[in-house]
C-alpha positions in Angstrom: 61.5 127.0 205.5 58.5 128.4 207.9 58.3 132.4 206.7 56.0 135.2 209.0 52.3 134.1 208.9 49.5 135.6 211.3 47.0 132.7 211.5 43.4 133.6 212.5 41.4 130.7 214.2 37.8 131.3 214.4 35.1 128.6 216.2 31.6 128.9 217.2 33.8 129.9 220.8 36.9 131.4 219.8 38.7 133.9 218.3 42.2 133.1 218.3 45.6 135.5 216.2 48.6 133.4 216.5 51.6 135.1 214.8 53.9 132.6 213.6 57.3 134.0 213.2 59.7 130.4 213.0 59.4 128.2 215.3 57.6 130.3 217.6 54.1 131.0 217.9 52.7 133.5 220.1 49.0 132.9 220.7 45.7 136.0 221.7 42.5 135.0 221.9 39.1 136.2 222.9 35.9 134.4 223.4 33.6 135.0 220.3 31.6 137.8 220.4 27.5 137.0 219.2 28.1 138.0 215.9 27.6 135.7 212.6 29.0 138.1 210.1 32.6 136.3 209.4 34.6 139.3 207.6 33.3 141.5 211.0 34.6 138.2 213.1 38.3 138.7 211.1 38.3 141.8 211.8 38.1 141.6 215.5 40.7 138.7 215.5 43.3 141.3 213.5 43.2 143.1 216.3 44.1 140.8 219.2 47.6 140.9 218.7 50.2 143.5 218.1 51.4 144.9 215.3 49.9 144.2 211.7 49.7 141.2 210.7 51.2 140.8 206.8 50.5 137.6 205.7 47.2 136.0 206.9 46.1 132.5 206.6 42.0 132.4 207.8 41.0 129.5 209.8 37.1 129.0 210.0 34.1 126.7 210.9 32.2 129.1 209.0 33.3 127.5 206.3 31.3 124.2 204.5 33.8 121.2 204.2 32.7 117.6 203.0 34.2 114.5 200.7 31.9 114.1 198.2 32.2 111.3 195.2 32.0 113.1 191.5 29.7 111.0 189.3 30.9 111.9 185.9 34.6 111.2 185.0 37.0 113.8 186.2 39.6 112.7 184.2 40.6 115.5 181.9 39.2 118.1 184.0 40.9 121.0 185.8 40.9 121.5 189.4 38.7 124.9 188.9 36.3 122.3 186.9 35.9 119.9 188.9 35.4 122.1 192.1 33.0 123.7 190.1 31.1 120.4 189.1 31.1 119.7 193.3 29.5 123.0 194.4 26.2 121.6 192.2 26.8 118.2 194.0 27.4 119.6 197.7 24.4 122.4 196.9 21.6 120.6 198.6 23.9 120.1 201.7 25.6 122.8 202.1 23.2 125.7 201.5 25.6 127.6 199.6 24.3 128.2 195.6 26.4 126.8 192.8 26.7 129.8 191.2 27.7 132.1 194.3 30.4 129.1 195.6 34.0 129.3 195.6 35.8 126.2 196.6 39.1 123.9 196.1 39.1 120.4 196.3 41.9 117.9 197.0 41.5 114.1 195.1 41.6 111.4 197.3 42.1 107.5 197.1 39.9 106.4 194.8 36.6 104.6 196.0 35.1 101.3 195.1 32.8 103.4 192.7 33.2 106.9 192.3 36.3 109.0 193.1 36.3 111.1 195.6 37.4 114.5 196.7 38.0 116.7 199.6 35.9 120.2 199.3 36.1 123.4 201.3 33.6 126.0 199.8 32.9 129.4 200.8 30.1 132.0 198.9 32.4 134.2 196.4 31.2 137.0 198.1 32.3 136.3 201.7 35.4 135.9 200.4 36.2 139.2 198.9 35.0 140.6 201.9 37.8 138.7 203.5 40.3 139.9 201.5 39.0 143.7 201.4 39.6 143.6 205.6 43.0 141.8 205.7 43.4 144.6 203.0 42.2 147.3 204.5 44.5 146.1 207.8 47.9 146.1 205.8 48.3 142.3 205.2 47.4 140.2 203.0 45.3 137.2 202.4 47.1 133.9 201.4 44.9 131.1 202.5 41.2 130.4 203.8 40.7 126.6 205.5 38.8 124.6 206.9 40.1 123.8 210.8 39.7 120.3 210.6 41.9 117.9 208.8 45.5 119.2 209.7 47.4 116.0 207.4 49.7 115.4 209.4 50.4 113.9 213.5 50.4 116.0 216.1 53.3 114.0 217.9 56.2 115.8 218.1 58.3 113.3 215.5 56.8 111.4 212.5 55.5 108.3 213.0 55.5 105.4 210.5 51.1 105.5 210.4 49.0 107.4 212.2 44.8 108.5 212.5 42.9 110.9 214.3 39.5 112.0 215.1 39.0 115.5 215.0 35.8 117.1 217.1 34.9 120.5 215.9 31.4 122.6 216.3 30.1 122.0 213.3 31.8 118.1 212.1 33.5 115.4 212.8 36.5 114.7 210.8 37.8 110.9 210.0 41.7 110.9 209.1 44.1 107.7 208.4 47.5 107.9 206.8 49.9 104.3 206.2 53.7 104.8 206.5 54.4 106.5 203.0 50.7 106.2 201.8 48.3 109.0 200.5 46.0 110.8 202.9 42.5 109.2 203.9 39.5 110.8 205.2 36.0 110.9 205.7 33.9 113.9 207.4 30.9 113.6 208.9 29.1 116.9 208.7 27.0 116.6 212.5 27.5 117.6 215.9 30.1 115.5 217.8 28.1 115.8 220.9 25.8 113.5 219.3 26.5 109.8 219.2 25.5 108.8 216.0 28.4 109.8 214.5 30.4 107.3 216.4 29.3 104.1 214.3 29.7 105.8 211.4 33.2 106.3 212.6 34.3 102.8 213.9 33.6 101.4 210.3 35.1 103.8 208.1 38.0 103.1 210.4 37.2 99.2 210.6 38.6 99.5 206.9 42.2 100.3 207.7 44.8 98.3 209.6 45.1 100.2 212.9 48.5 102.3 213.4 50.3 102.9 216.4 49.5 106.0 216.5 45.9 107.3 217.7 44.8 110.6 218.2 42.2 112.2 219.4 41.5 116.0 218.5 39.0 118.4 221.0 38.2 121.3 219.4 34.4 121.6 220.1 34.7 123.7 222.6 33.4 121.4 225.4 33.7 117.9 226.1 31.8 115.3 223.3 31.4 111.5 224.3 34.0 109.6 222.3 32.6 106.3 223.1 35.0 103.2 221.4 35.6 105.2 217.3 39.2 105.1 218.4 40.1 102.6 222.0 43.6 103.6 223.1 43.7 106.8 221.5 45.3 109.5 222.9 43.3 112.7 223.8 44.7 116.6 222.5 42.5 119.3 223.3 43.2 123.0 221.8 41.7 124.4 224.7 45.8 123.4 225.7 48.5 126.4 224.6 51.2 123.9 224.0 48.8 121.7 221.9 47.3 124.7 220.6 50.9 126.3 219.1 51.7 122.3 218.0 48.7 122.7 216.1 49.3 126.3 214.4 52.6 125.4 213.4 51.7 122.3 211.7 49.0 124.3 209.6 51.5 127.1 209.1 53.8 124.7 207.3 50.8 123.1 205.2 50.0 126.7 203.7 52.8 127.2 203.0 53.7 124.9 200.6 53.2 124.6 197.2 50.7 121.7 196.8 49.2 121.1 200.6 47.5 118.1 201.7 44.7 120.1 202.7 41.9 122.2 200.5 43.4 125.6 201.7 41.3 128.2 198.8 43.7 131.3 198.0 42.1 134.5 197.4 41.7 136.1 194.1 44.8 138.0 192.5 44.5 141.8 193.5 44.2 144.1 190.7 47.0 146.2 190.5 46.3 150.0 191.7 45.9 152.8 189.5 49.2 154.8 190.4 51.1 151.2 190.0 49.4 150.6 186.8 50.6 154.7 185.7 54.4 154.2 187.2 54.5 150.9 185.5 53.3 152.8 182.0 55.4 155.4 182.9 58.8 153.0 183.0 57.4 151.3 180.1 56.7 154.8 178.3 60.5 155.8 179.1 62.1 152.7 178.4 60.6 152.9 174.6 61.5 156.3 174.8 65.6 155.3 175.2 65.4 152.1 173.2 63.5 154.1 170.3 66.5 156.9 170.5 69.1 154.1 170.8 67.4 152.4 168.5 67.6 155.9 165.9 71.3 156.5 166.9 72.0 152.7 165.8 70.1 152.7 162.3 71.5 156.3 161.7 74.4 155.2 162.7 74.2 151.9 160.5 72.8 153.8 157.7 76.0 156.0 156.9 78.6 153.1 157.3 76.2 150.9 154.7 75.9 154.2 152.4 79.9 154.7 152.5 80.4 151.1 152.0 77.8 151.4 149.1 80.2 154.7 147.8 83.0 152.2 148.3 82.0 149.7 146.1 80.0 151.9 143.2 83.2 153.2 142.5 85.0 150.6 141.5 81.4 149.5 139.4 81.5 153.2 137.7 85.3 152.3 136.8 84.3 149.0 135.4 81.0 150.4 133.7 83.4 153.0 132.0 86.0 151.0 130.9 83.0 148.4 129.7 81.6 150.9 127.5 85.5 151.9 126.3 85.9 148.7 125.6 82.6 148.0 124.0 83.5 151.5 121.5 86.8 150.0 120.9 85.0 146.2 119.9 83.2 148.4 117.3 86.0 150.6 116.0 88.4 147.1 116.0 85.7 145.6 113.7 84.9 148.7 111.7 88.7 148.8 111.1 88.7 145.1 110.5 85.9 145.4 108.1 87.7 148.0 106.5 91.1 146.5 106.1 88.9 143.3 104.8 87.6 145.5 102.2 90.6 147.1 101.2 92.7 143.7 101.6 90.1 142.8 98.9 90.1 145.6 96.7 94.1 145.3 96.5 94.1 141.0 96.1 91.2 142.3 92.7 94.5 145.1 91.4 96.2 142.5 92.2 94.6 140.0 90.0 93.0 142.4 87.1 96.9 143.9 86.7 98.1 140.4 85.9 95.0 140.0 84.3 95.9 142.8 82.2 99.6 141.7 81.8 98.5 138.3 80.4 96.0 139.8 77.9 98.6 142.4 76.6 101.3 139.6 76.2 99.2 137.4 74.8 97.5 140.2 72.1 101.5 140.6 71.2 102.2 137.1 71.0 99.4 136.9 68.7 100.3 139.6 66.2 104.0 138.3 66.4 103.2 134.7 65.1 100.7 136.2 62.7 102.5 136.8 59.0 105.3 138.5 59.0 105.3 140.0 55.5 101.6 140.2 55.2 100.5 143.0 57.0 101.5 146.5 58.6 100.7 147.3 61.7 100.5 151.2 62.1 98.6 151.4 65.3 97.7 150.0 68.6 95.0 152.1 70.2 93.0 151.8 73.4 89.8 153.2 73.3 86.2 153.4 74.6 84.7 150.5 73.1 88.4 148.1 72.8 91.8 147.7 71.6 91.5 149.5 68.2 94.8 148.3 65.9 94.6 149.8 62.3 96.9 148.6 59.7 98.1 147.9 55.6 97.9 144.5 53.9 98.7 143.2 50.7 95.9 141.0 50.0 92.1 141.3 51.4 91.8 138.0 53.1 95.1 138.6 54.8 93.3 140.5 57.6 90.7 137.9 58.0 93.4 135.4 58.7 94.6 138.2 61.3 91.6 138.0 62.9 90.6 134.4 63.2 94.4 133.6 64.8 93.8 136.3 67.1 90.7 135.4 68.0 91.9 131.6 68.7 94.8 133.1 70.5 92.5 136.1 73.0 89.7 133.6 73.5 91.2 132.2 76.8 91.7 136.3 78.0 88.4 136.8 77.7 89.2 139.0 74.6 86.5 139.2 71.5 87.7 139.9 68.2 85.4 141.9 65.8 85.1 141.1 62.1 87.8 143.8 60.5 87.1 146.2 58.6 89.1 146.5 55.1 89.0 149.3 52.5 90.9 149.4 49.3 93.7 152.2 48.9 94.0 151.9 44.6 97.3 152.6 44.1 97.7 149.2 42.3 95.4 147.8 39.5 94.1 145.5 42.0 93.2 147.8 44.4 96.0 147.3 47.1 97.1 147.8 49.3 94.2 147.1 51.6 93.7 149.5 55.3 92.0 147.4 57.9 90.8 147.8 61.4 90.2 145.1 64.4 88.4 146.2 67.3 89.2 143.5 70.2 86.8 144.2 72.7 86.3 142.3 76.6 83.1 139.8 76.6 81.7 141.8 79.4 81.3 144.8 77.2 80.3 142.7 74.0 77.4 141.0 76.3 77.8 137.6 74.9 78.6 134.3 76.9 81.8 132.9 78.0 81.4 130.1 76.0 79.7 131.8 72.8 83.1 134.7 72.9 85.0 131.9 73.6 86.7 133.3 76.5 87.5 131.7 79.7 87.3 132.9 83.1 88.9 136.4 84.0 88.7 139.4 86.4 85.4 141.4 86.6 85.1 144.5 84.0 86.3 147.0 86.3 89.5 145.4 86.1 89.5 144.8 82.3 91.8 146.5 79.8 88.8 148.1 78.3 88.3 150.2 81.4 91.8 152.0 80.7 91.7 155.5 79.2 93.5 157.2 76.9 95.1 156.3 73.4 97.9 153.6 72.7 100.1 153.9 69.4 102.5 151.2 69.0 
């Protein structure tokens, strides 16, 4: 879709402002005045028509154009490169120093040797001169061209193949396109009212397969011999309003594309002004400013529902930890008690044991005196002491208590009961000294500190169990 565009035309003759607004094209133009400074030339076109002019595409044969061949290898290489790598090629022809050119190039079909490119250079100077006057005139600067080359017919419908011959002040520019094919040309940097740009002409064109369509652009000025570059071609001279506005509008929809078929160099970005740059900070400054108190109200906000959910669940962990270390206390006390009742369950099964223990011994020691002699021997006295079972008594004879003794003895071993040797003494109140008083002390091995097997005893409880342990006296 065609937007607004003021196009400025300016020739060694002319200076032409055609505001392009659609389809229609109103045309002003002046003769050129005799001055060579271009951004003073722009300057005086601005102000042909009416009204400002907003978006401004510069047309100029003040500007260098040529196709040059690139020696090295472009491949790789950026279209700022390579135009870059052309300005040092195009320096000796153009005038215009490497290092002060600005240009844009457009690749072409490749040649038999080199490839080649289109290039449109201006100094880098003139050009921000440009831009400070479109500036300074409220528009703005979206393209600087070139005249020649328009790629495209200037019939009023396409046509399936078409070339043209453009005549301008300064060069004579060589186009050819095939139905559907890429764009040829070939620009011969002389004055067209010369003639030895014609041969030159007729065999760059001898290479191509003639179209039906021929044209024949006049924009010199004044009429240039032709001679036979192009027989049958027809003949469009600018110096024509209808072929002039034909002409605007087709470059008017070439700048305005993305990717034109023409080297059309844009200026540079503007730098943004100071009180942009500050209202721009300003926004920024005061959008941080609300997401920064958002951002506060959110983490505060975010904070106390993470501390109440941390409240939440610490209670149920204090609960636990509590009844843990309840638990825990109880663990201990359960197997303090256990311990205890172990102990105790222990201590009773050794009463237990040293009370039948004791029975045993006791029945046994009166089984013992009972199958000793009947008639032999008196016992007066059965009497538990410190040191043993004490049991005093009268016998006829003094070997009676000896065979006391050694029955005993026999009989207690297996209780764990030692007998002592007795002790006799004569009472006299016979002739022969009877009757006799005697004394056995039956003591427990522990207390007597011989072996098991040397007392004769067997197994039994420990002492503290013993009947030795007992206090008190027994009289039987």
């Amino acid at each position: 879709m065609r937007t607004s565009l003021t196009i400025l035309l300016i020739t060694a003759d002319r200076l032409i402002r055609a505001d392009v607004r659609g389809s229609n094209c109103r045309v002003a133009e002046q003769p050129r005045p005799a001055v060579d400074d271009l951004p003073s030339l722009v300057e005086a076109a601005l102000r042909l028509g009416e009204g400002r002019a907003r978006r401004v595409l510069l047309l100029s044969t003040e500007l260098w154009t040529q196709t040059l061949p690139l020696p090295v290898g472009a491949a790789g290489m950026s279209d700022d490169e390579v135009a870059r790598a052309l300005a040092f090629e195009s320096e000796p022809f153009s005038g215009i120093s490497a290092f002060d050119s600005l240009g844009t190039c457009l690749p072409l079909p490749r040649g038999p040797d080199e490839p080649q490119f289109w290039l449109t250079q201006v100094p880098a100077s003139t050009r921000e001169q440009l831009d400070y006057v479109v500036g300074e005139a409220g528009g703005k600067l979206v393209g600087i061209a070139h005249p020649a080359g328009l790629p495209q017919s200037l019939r009023a419908a396409p046509e399936p193949g078409w070339q043209r011959i453009e005549l301008w002040p300064d060069a004579v520019m060589c186009l050819h396109r095939d139905a559907g094919g890429p764009l040829h040309v070939h620009v011969i940097n002389t004055s067209p009212h010369t003639e030895t740009w014609q041969e030159d002409a007729r065999l760059w064109f001898g290479g191509f397969e003639a179209p039906e369509v021929c044209e024949i652009l006049l924009a010199s000025g004044r009429a240039a011999p032709v001679g036979a570059a192009l027989e049958g071609a027809e003949s469009i001279d600018l110096a024509d309003e209808q072929a002039l506005s034909g002409w605007l509008l087709g470059w008017a929809d070439h700048a305005q594309r993305r990717r034109p078929d023409a080297p059309i160099l844009r200026p540079a970005p503007r730098p943004m002004p100071n009180s942009t740059r500050l209202v721009i900070a300003g926004l920024i400054g005061a959008a941080m400013f609300a997401l920064c108190l958002m951002h506060y109200a959110w983490a505060g906000a975010a904070t106390r529902a993470a501390e109440e959910r941390i409240d939440d669940l610490q209670q149920p962990a204090e609960q636990l930890r509590k009844a843990q270390s309840e638990a825990d206390a109880l663990e201990k006390r359960l197997a303090a008690l256990t311990t205890q009742a172990e102990r105790m369950q222990a201590s009773v099964n050794e009463c237990q044991r040293a009370m039948e223990w004791n029975r045993r011994r006791m029945a046994g020691l009166m089984a013992a005196l009972a199958e000793s002699e009947p008639n032999a021997f008196v016992v007066q006295a059965i009497r538990q002491e410190r040191d043993g079972i004490r049991i005093r008594g009268i016998s006829r004879r003094p070997e009676q208590p000896n065979r006391l003794a050694a029955a005993m003895a026999s009989r207690l071993r297996p209780l764990g009961l030692h007998v002592q040797p007795p002790t006799k003494e004569a009472a006299f109140h016979f002739s022969d000294g009877s009757p006799y008083l005697f004394e056995l002390l039956i003591q427990d091995v522990y207390h007597t500190g011989l072996p098991i097997e040397e007392a004769g005893g067997a197994g039994g409880p420990e002492p503290s169990g013993g009947v030795a342990q007992s206090q008190g006296p027994t009289e039987r």
